[in-house]
N, C-alpha and C positions, 0 to 999 in steps of 0.2 A: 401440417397443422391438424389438430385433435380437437374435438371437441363433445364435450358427452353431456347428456341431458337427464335428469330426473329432478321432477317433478319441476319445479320455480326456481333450482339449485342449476348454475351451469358451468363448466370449469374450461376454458380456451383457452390455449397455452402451445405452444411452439418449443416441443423438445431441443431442434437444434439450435435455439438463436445463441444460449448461453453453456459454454464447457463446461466439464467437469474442472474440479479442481486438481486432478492427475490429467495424466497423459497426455499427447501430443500439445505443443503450444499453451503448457499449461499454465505456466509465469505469467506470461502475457496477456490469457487474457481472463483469469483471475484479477491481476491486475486493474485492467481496463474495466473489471465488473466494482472491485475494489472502490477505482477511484471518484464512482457513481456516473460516470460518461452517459452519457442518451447515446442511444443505439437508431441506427435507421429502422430498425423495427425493433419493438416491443412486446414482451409477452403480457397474455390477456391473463390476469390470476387472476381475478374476483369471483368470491366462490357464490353471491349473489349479484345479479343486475337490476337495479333499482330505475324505476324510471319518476320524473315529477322534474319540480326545477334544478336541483341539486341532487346529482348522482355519484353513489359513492365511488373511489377509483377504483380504475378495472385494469391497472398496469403500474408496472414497477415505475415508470417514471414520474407517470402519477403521485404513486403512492411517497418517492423520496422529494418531490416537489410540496409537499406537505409544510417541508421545516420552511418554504422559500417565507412563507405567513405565519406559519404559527411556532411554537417554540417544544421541541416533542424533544425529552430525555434518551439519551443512549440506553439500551434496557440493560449491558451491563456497569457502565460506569456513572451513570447517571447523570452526565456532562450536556446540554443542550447543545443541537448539531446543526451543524450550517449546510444548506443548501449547493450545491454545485455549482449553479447558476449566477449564485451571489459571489463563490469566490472569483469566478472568471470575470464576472462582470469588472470585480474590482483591479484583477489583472489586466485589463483589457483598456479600464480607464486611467491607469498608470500611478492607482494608487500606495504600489510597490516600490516602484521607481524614485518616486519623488522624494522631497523632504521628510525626515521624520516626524517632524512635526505634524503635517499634513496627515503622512500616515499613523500617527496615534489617535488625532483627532477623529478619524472614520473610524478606525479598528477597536476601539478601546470598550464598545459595548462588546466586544466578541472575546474578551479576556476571559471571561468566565466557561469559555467554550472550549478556551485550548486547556495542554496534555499540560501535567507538571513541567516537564521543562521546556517548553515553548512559555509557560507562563511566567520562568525567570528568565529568560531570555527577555520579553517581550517589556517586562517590569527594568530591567537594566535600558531597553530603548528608549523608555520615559524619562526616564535620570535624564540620560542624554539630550534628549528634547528639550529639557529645560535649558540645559548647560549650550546647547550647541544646535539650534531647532532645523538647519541648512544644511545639516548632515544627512546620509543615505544610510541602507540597512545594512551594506556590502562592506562601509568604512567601521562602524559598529561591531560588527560581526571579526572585522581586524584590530582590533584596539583589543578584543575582549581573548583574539586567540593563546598569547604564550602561557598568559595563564592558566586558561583554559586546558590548553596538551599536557601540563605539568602536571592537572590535577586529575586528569583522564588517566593518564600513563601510570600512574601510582594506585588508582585503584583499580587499574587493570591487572596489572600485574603482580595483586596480593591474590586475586581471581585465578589468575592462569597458574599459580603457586600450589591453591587450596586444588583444582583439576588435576595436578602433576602429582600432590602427594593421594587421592584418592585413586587416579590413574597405577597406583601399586595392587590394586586388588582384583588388576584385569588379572586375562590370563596372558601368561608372556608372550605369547606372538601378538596379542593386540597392542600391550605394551611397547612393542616395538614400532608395531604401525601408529601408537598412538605418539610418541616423542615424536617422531617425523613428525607428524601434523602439528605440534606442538612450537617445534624448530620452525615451522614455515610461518605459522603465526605470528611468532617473539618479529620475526622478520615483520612482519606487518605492523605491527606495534611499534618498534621505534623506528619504520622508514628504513629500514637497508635493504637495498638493491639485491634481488634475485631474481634465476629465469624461472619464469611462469609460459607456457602454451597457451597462444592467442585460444579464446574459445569465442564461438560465434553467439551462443545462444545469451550467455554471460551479458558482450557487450552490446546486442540488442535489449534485453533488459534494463540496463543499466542507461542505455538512451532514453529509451522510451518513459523511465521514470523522470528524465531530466526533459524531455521535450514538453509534458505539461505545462510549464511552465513558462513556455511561449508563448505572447500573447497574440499571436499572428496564426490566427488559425490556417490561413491556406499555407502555412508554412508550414505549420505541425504535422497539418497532413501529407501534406507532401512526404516529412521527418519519418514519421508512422509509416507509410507504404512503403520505401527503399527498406527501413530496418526490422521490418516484420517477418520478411523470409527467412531470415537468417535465425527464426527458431527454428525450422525444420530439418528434417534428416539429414537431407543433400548437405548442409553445409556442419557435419559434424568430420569431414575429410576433406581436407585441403585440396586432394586430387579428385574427390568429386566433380562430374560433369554437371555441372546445371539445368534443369530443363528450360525451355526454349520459355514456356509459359510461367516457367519463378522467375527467370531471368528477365520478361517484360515489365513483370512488377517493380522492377529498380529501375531499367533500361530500356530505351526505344533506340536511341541515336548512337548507342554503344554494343549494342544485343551482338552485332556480328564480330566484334574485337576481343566479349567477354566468352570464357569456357567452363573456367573451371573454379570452386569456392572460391580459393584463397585470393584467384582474378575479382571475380564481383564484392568478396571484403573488402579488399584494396579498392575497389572504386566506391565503395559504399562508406567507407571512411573517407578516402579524400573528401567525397559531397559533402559530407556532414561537418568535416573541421573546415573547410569554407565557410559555411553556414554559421559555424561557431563562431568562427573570427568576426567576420561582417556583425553579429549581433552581441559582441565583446563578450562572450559566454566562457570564460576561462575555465567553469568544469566541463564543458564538450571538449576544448581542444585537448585539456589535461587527457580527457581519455580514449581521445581517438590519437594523441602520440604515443599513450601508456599502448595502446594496443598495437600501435604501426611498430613499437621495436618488441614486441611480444614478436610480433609474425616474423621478423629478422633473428629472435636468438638472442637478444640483447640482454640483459640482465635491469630490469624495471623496478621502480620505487608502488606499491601496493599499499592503499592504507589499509588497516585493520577496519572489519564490516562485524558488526556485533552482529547483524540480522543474516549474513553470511554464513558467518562461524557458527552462530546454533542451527541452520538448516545444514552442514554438511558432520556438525557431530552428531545429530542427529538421525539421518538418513544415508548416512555414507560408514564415518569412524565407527560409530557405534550399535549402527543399524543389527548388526546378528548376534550383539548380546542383549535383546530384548526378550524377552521381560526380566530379566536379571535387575535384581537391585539397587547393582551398581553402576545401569544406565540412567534408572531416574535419578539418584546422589548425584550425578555428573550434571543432568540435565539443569539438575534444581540450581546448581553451582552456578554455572554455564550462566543462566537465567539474572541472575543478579550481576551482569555485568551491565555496564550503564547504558541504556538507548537512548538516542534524542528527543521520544518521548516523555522519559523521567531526570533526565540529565542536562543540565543546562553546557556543562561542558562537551558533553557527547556532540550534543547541536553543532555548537558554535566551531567543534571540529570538523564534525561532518560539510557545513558550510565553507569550510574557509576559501575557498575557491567559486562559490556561487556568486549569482549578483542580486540585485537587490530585488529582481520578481522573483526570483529561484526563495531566496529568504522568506520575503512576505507570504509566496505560497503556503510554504514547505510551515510557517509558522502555525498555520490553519488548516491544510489539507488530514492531520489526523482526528478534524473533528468533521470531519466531509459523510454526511447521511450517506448511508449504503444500505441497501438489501440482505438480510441476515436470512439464513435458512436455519430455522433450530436443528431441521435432521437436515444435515446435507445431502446435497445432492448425491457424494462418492456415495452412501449411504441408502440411496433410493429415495430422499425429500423430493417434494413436488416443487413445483411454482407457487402452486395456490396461495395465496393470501394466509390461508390458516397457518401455512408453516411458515410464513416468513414477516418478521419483524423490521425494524430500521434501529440501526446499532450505527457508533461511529467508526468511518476509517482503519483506526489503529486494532479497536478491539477485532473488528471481523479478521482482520488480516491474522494477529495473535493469536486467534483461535485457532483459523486454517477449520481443517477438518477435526479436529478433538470433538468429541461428543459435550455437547451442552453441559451437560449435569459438571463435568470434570472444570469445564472452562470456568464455571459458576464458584468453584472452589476457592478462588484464591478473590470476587466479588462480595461485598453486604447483599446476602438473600432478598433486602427490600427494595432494591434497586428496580426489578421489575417493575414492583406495585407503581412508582414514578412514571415510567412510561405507560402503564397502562391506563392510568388517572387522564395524564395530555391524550393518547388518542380515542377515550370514554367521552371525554369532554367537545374535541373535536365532532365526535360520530355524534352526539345529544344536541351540539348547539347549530352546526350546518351540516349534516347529512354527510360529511364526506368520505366516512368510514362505513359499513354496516355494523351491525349489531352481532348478527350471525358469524360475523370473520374475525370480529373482535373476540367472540366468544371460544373460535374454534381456534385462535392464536393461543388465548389461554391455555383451551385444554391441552396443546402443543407442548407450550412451555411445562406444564406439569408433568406429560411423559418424555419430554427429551430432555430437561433442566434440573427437574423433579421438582418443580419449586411453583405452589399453587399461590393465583392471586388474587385479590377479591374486584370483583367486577359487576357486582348488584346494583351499581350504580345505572348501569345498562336500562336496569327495569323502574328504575323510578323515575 
């Protein structure tokens, strides 16, 4: 813990609580910062400490409990964001689960919150409501599928076309490694079975995004602690030994049986497709079998992952023709393939295997407050308050590490002004901003965004 003093100005902050967005355990827990979780501890940013009846926040948790009352714009898409706490609650109360009905009736102020296509998704539930109000979101989400893959599949695959003919202007040896990558896609795409190598880091991500979504917190947690190891070194080798001390993090009653990785995957998947079964979770079991004939040799069905496939053409296929021209053409390309956040079909594909919390979450969670760092952290950004906004879910993740100004490109420049009008308003009518943080958010956003916004409002 740090803490430094000048003059009435104080900055407390806890370099280790939150990762970089690289390096060791980095998916993970980017994520977990992603998906606005409360942390057992908290970093202190407030770059001033007010004291009187009402004092401004002096922690990120704080500061994202803001939207739980008032209604604060995402600063780049301008979308009002839902609190964390609110969506759990509603998870927690089984407002997922139940009838549609029920569920439009709660949810239907928060339409204006979600992504384009959570918004025709969620507009096709209301039809339904009418028609059918006793229905769940799991039966919905099956009704709406074959059509849905048909029209996925067809414009995926004018995408993967426009890729293949720009893919001519590699140079030929990437050309070759690019077709390979190519070939294993199409495979993803319309579902035929190939061998893929279990990977451990993979399918603990890939839990951990599906475990939110349980409403049983001692069970999550529980989900969390077994599949959390399994980002680490030790289990990038099947013959890996484990140590004694990663090994107790899954096991106590089992520690002297288990040795070696591919021993504690194996037990770390059987626990969790139990768990799946008991709580009728058909996307756990689906991938903890996708993974048990991975680790055999088997030849497995893989769907296509939009958010997949641009992180490994990016950082992987194309990673060493950077800065060449012909990585951003691809990139741009790449980029208009349809996500769940614009694609009503993408959803409903992505889903078809969820149930109906998994839905209801997943319908809300990209409008979920988060902590934005204008300069990130990989970057040298501080904690402080001055550098760090509240943006929704979707955008922070999309952005990643891209510098502000670039991410702001494809945004209306006035989208800002929106957020900074709600927490002006906030800091003027109850104190729970300062003036000074607001101020130095600003001038943040002007050297990392480049995009100045007016805040005189402050002084009147």
């Amino acid at each position: 813990m740090r803490m430094r003093v000048s003059g009435v100005n104080t900055v407390l902050y806890n370099t280790n609580i939150f990762r970089q967005k690289s390096g060791e355990n980095a998916a993970f827990f980017r994520y977990q910062n992603l998906k606005g979780a409360s942390l057992s501890r908290d970093i202190f940013l407030a770059d001033t400490i007010a004291f009187g009846m009402k004092q401004p926040v002096s922690t990120h948790k704080q500061f994202r409990k803001l939207t739980e009352d008032h209604v604060i714009h995402c600063i780049y898409c301008k979308k009002p964001m839902i609190y964390a706490g609110t969506l759990q609650d509603m998870l927690r109360r089984g407002v997922f689960s139940g009838s549609i009905k029920d569920y439009v009736a709660e949810t239907m102020p928060y339409r204006e919150y979600m992504k384009r296509g959570q918004q025709l998704v969620f507009d096709q539930i209301v039809k339904y409501a009418q028609k059918s109000p006793q229905t769940h979101l799991e039966d919905i989400v099956h009704f709406l599928y074959q059509n849905s893959i048909k029209r996925l599949v067809k414009t995926q695959s004018k995408i993967f076309k426009l890729l293949i003919d720009e893919s001519k202007n590699l140079p030929p040896d990437m050309q070759v490694r690019f077709r390979k990558f190519m070939k294993k896609q199409h495979k993803r795409l319309y579902e035929i079975p190939y061998q893929e190598d279990f990977n451990a880091e993979n399918y603990a991500y890939k839990m951990n995004k599906m475990i939110q979504s349980i409403p049983n917190p001692e069970l999550k947690e529980y989900l969390l602690r077994i599949t959390t190891p399994m980002y680490g070194e030790d289990f990038k080798n099947f013959d890996n030994i484990i140590p004694r001390d990663v090994g107790l993090q899954i096991t106590h009653s089992n520690i002297d049986k288990l040795h070696t990785a591919k021993e504690f995957s194996e037990y770390v998947i059987y626990r969790v497709q139990k768990i799946g079964e008991r709580l009728d979770r058909q996307d756990i079991v689906n991938l903890c079998n996708t993974s048990k004939r991975m680790m055999e040799g088997k030849p497995v069905v893989i769907p296509f992952s939009n958010k997949e496939f641009l992180r490994d053409l990016a950082n992987v296929e194309l990673a060493e023709l950077r800065p060449n021209p012909v990585y951003y053409n691809m990139l741009a390309i790449s980029r208009r393939l349809p996500s769940s956040n614009r694609s009503m079909s993408s959803f409903v594909v992505k889903h078809r295997y969820s149930n109906s919390d998994t839905i209801g979450f997943q319908l809300l969670k990209p409008s979920l407050t988060t902590i934005e760092h204008q300069k990130t952290r990989t970057s040298g950004g501080s904690d402080a308050l001055t550098n760090c906004v509240l943006a929704c879910n979707a955008d922070n993740f999309e952005r990643g590490s891209m510098p502000q100004y670039v991410y702001f490109r494809q945004w209306n420049k006035k989208n800002p002004q929106v957020y900074f009008n709600d927490v002006i308003k906030i800091s003027k009518e109850e104190n729970l901003i300062s003036s000074s943080d607001i101020e130095g958010q600003a001038n943040t956003l002007a050297e990392q965004g480049h995009i100045k916004v007016d805040i005189s409002a402050l002084k009147k």
